[in-house]
C-alpha positions in Angstrom: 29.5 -11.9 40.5 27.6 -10.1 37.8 26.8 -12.2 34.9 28.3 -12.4 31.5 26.2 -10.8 28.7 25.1 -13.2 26.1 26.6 -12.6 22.2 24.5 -14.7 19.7 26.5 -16.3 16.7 25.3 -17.7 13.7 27.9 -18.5 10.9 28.4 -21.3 8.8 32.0 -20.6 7.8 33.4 -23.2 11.2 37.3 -20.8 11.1 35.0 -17.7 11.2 32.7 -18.8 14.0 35.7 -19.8 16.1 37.3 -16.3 15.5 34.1 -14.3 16.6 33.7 -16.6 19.5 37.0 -16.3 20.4 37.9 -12.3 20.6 34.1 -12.1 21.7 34.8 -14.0 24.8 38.2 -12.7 25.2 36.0 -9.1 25.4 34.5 -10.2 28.4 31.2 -11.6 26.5 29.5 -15.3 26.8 28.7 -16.5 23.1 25.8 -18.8 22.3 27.1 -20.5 18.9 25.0 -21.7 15.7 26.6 -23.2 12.3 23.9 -22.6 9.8 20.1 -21.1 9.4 18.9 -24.1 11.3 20.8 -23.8 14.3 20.2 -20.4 14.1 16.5 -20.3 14.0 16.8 -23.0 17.1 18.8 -20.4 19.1 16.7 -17.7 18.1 13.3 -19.5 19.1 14.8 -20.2 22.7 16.1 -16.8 23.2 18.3 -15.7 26.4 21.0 -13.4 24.2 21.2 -9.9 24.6 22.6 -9.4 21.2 23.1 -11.2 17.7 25.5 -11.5 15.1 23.8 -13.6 12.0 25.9 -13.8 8.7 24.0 -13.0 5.3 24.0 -16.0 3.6 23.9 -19.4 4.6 21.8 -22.5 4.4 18.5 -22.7 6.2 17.0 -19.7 7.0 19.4 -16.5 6.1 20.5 -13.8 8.6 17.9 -11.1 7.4 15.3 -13.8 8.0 16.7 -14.6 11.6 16.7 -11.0 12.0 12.9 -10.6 11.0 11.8 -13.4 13.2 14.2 -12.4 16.3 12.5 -9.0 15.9 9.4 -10.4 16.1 10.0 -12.0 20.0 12.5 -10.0 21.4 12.2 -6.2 19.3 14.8 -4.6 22.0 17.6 -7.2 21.2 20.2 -5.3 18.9 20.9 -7.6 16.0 24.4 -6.8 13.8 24.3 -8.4 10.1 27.4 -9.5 8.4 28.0 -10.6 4.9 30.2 -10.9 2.1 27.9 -10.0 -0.3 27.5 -6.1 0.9 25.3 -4.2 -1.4 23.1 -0.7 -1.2 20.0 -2.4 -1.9 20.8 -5.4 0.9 21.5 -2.7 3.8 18.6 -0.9 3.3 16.4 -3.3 3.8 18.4 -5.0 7.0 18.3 -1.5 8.7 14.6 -1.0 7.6 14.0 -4.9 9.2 15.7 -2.9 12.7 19.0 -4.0 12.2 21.2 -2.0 14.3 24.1 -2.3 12.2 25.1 -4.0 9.2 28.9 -4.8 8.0 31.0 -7.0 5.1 33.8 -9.3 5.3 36.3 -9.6 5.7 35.7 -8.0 9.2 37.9 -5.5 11.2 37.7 -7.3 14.9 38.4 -4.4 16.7 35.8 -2.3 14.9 33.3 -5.3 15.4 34.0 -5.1 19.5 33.0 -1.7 19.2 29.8 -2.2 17.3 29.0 -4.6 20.0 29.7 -2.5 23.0 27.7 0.7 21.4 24.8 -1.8 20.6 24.6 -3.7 24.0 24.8 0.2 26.0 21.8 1.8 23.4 19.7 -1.5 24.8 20.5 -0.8 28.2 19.3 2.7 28.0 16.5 1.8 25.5 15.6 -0.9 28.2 15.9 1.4 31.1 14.2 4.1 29.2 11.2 2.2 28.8 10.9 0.6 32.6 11.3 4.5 33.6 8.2 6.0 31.3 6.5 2.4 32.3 7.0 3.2 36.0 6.1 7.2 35.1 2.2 6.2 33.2 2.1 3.5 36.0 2.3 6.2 39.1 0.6 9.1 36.3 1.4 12.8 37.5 -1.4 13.8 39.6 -1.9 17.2 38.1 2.1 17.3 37.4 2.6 16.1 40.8 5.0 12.9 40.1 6.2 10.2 42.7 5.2 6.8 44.1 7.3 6.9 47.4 5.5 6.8 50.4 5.8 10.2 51.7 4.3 11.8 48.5 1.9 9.0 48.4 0.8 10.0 51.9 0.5 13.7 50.9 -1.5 13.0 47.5 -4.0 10.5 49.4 -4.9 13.5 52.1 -5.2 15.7 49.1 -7.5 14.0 47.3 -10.0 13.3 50.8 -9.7 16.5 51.8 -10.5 17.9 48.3 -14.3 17.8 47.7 -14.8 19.5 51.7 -14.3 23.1 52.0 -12.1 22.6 55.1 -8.9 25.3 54.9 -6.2 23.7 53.8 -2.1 24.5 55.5 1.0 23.2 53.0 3.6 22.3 54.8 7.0 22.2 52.7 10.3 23.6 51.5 10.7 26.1 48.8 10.6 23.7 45.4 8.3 21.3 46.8 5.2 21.7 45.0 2.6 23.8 47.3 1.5 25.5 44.4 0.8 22.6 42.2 -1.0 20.7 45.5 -3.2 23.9 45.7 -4.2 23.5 42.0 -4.9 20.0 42.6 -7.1 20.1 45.3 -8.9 22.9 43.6 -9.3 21.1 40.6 -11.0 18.3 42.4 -13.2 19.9 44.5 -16.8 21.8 43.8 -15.2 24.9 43.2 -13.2 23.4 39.8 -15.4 25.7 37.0 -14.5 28.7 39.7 -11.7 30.7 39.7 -8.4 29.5 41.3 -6.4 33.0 42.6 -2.6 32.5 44.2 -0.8 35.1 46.2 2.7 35.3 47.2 2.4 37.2 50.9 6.9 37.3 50.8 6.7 38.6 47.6 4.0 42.1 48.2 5.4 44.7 50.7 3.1 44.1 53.6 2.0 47.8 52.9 0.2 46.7 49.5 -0.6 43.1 50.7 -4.0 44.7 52.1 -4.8 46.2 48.8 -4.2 43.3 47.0 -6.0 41.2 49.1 -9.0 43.5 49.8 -8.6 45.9 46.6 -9.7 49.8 47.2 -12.2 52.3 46.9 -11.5 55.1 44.7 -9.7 58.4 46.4 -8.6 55.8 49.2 -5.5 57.3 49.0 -3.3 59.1 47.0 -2.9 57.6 43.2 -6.4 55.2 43.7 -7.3 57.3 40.8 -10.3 54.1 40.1 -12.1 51.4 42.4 -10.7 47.9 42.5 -11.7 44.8 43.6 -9.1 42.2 45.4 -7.7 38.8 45.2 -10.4 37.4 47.9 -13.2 39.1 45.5 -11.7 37.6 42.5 -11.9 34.3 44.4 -15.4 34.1 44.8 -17.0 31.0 44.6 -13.5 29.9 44.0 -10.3 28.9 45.7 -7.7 31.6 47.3 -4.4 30.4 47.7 -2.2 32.2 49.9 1.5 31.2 49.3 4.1 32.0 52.2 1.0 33.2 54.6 3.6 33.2 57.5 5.6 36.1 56.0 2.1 38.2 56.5 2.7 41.0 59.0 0.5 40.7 62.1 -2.1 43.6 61.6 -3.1 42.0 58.5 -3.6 38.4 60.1 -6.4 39.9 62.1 -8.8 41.1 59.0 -7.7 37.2 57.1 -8.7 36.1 61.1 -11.8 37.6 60.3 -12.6 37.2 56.5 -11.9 33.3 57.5 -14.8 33.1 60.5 -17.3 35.8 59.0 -17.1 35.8 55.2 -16.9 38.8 54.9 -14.3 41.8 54.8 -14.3 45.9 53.9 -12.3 47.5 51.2 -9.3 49.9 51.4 -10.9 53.0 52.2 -14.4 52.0 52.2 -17.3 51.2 54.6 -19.3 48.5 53.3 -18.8 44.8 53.9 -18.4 42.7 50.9 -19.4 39.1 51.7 -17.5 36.4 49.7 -17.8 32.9 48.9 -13.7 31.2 49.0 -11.9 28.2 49.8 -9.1 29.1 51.6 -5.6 27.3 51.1 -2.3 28.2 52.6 1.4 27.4 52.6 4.5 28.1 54.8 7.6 26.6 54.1 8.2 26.9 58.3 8.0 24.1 60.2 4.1 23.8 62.3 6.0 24.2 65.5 8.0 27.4 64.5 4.7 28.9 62.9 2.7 28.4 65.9 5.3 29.2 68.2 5.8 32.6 66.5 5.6 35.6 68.1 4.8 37.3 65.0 2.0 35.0 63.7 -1.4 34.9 65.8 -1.9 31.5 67.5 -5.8 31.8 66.9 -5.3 32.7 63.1 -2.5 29.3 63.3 -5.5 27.1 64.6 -8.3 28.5 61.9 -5.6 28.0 58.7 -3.9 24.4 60.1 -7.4 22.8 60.5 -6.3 20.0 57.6 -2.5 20.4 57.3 -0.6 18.2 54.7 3.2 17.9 55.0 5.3 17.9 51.8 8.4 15.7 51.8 11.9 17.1 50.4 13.4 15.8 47.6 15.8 14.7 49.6 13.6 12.3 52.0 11.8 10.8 48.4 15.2 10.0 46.4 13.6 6.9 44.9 10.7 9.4 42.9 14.2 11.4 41.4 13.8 9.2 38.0 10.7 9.2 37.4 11.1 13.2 38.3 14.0 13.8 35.8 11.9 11.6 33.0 8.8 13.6 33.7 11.4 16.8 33.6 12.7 15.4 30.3 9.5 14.5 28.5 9.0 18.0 27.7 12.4 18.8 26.6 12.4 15.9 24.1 8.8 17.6 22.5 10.5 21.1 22.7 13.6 20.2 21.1 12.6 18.1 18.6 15.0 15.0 20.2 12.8 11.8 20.7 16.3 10.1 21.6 17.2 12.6 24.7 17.9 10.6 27.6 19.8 9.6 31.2 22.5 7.0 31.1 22.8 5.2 34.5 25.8 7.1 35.6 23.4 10.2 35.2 20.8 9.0 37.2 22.2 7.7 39.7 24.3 11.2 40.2 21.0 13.0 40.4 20.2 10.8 43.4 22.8 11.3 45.1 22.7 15.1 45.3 21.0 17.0 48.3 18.4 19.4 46.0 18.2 21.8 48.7 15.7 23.9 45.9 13.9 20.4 45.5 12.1 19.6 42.8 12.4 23.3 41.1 15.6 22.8 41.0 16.0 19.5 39.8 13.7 20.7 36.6 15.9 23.5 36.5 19.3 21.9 35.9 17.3 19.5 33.6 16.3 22.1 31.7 19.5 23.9 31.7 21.3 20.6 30.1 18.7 19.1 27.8 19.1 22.5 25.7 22.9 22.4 26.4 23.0 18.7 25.6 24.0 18.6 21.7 23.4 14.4 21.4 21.1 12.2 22.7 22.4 12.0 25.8 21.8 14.5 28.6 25.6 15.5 29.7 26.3 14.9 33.2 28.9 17.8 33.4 26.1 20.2 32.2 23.8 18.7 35.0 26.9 19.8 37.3 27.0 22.8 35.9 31.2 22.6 36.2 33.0 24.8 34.1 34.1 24.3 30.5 37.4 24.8 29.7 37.4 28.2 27.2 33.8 29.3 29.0 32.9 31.4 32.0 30.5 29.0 33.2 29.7 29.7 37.0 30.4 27.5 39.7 26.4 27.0 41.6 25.4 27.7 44.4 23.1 25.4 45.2 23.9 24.1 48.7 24.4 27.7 50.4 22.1 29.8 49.2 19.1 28.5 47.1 17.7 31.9 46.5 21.0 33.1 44.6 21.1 29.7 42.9 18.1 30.1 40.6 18.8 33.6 39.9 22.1 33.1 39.0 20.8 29.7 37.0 18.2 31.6 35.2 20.8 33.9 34.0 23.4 31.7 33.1 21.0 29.4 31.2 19.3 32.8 29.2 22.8 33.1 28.4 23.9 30.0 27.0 20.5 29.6 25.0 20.8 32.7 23.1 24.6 31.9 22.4 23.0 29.0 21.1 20.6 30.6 19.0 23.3 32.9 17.6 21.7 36.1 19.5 18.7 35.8 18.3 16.3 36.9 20.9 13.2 35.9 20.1 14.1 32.0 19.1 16.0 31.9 22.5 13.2 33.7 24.6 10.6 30.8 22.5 13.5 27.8 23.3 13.2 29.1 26.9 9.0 29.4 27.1 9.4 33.5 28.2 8.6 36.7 26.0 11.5 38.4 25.0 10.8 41.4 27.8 11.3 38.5 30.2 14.5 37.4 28.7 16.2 40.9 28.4 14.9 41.1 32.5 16.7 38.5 33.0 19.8 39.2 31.8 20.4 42.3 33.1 
């Protein structure tokens, strides 16, 4: 049986104090009674109440003394100050001691029970708030990587041994799980840190310019190679190249990376010379090893050379417990860009966010974060925004998340571009800065 929260009472008036204790209780609350400033201070030194109600004025110690000294031991507790001798001058200074709220007799019952319930729920979430960015500096983002469960914790403890060797390094994860940001870590702790740090995308280059990308060209190499230019493995030098996706590379290019990885060395687009270069290599797939390996489209020999230190990267689905401290990491920034210190989760919230599947993983989940803490017009973040249902008078469209991830963020991006510039009453450029994107960006995306 859950337990009763605790009302504190002090009131020297004795028909008063039975009136409060009596529609408190009937609310469902246990009250811990005092008759005077004495009693008070007594209840207030031994503590156990999750709230307070201390009149004004009475003997002994007065409520906005209580209220200093209950402040003092327990600064989360909401305290409520009620008095017949209301005054400007008096309320300030109660709400400037941390009063949460402060009201005159005679008192409106009903309108007290409401104080009380609004008061006890901002503590819980004040309370909650604080064990989440307490848990969030205890298990500190490793490079932005956040999470304390033991499949992350498995995956950030190979990262940071195989870091300072310049072994080549296979990602193993889902789209959304973090390979980039893994990549940058282990970069950042190795030798190599003060060099530079160069990330491809082999899905996202046409396989015909992958080479030229990788490799760069000679001038006159072919038609439009109007100038010389060097490649990502060049640019790389001395550095870390990250190759994202490596298993969408087609197979007559996995031959000359088969060879840049054992020799060091490679030869331009339409030149003769060997360029010898210096790189730590780091790849990703978001296949599985087996599929990868068992590939009849990716070389078994080029498998063994890149998998030599492979680190697996749980779902989001298989780490549910990291999914606060992932939304209040998510949220952190929002609170800075928005100006909203008070933005947070209610427990309803979070435990939603648990409960869904994230088949984008984390992107995703920082993705309908965003998307409601700039929707969100109080200080909480709106569950039905998180959803991202429909709104009765707006076109809102239904996600979809679960069947095709892909689609989902495009059609998230858009929809969110959207809503931020109706937001910003069209104006381009305060919705494109809202959104951290040039305006060019924002028009793309709307199209």
């Amino acid at each position: 049986m859950k337990e009763k929260m605790k009302i504190l009472v002090v009131e020297d008036r004795s028909s008063l104090l039975r009136t409060f204790t009596e529609n408190i209780e009937n609310a469902g609350y246990k009250v811990l009674s005092a008759s005077d400033g004495f009693e008070g201070r007594k209840a207030v030194e031994t503590g156990g109440y999750d709230l307070a109600l201390f009149d004004f004025k009475m003997a002994g110690p007065n409520g906005l003394e209580l209220l200093k000294l209950s402040k003092e031991t327990y600064p989360t507790v909401p305290i409520v100050l009620i008095t017949a001798y209301g005054s400007v001058e008096s309320a300030v200074e109660a709400m400037k001691s941390g009063a949460y709220d402060y009201i005159t007799k005679p008192v409106e019952m009903e309108h007290l029970m409401h104080i009380i319930a609004n008061a006890l729920e901002t503590s819980r979430m004040s309370r909650m708030e604080q064990v989440l960015r307490a848990e969030l500096e205890r298990h500190s983002p490793f490079f932005g990587i956040v999470g304390k469960s033991g499949a992350i914790s498995r995956a950030l403890e190979e990262a940071r041994k195989v870091a300072p060797l310049d072994s080549t390094v296979l990602l193993i994860g889902e789209t959304g799980t973090g390979k980039e940001l893994f990549a940058k870590a282990i970069h950042t702790l190795s030798p190599r840190k003060d060099n530079p740090f160069v990330a491809v995308n082999c899905a996202a280059i046409p396989s015909t310019l992958l080479e030229n990308e990788l490799f760069g060209h000679e001038k006159g190499a072919y038609t439009g190679a109007y100038d010389s230019r060097i490649g990502r493995f060049e640019l790389a030098h001395r550095g870390t190249l990250f190759l994202d996706e490596v298993g969408e590379m087609h197979p007559d290019l996995q031959s000359k990376l088969l060879r840049v990885i054992e020799e060091k060395k490679f030869t331009r687009v339409g030149s003769p010379a060997t360029v010898s270069v210096d790189v730590r290599l780091i790849c990703a797939t978001n296949r599985k090893p087996e599929d990868l390996a068992g590939s009849g489209s990716f070389r078994k020999d080029l498998y063994y050379r890149i998998s030599s230190f492979p680190i697996v990267l749980p779902p989001l689905r298989d780490r549910r417990d990291d999914i606060p401290l992932l939304a209040e990491h998510a949220l952190s920034r929002w609170r800075r860009e928005l100006h909203n210190k008070e933005l947070a989760f209610d427990a309803e919230t979070l435990e939603w966010l648990q409960g869904q599947p994230w088949p984008g993983n984390v992107r995703e989940l920082f993705n309908r974060i965003e998307r409601a803490a700039i929707l969100s017009s109080g200080s909480l973040v709106e569950l039905e925004e998180l959803k991202g249902r429909r709104k009765e008078g707006e076109g809102m469209p239904d996600f979809l998340s679960e069947q095709d991830p892909e689609k989902w963020i495009i059609t998230e991006a858009r929809w969110r571009a959207s809503e931020v510039l109706k937001r910003t009453g069209g104006d381009k450029k305060k919705a494109a800065a809202l959104l951290g994107m040039t305006a060019q960006k924002l028009d793309d995306i709307l199209r």
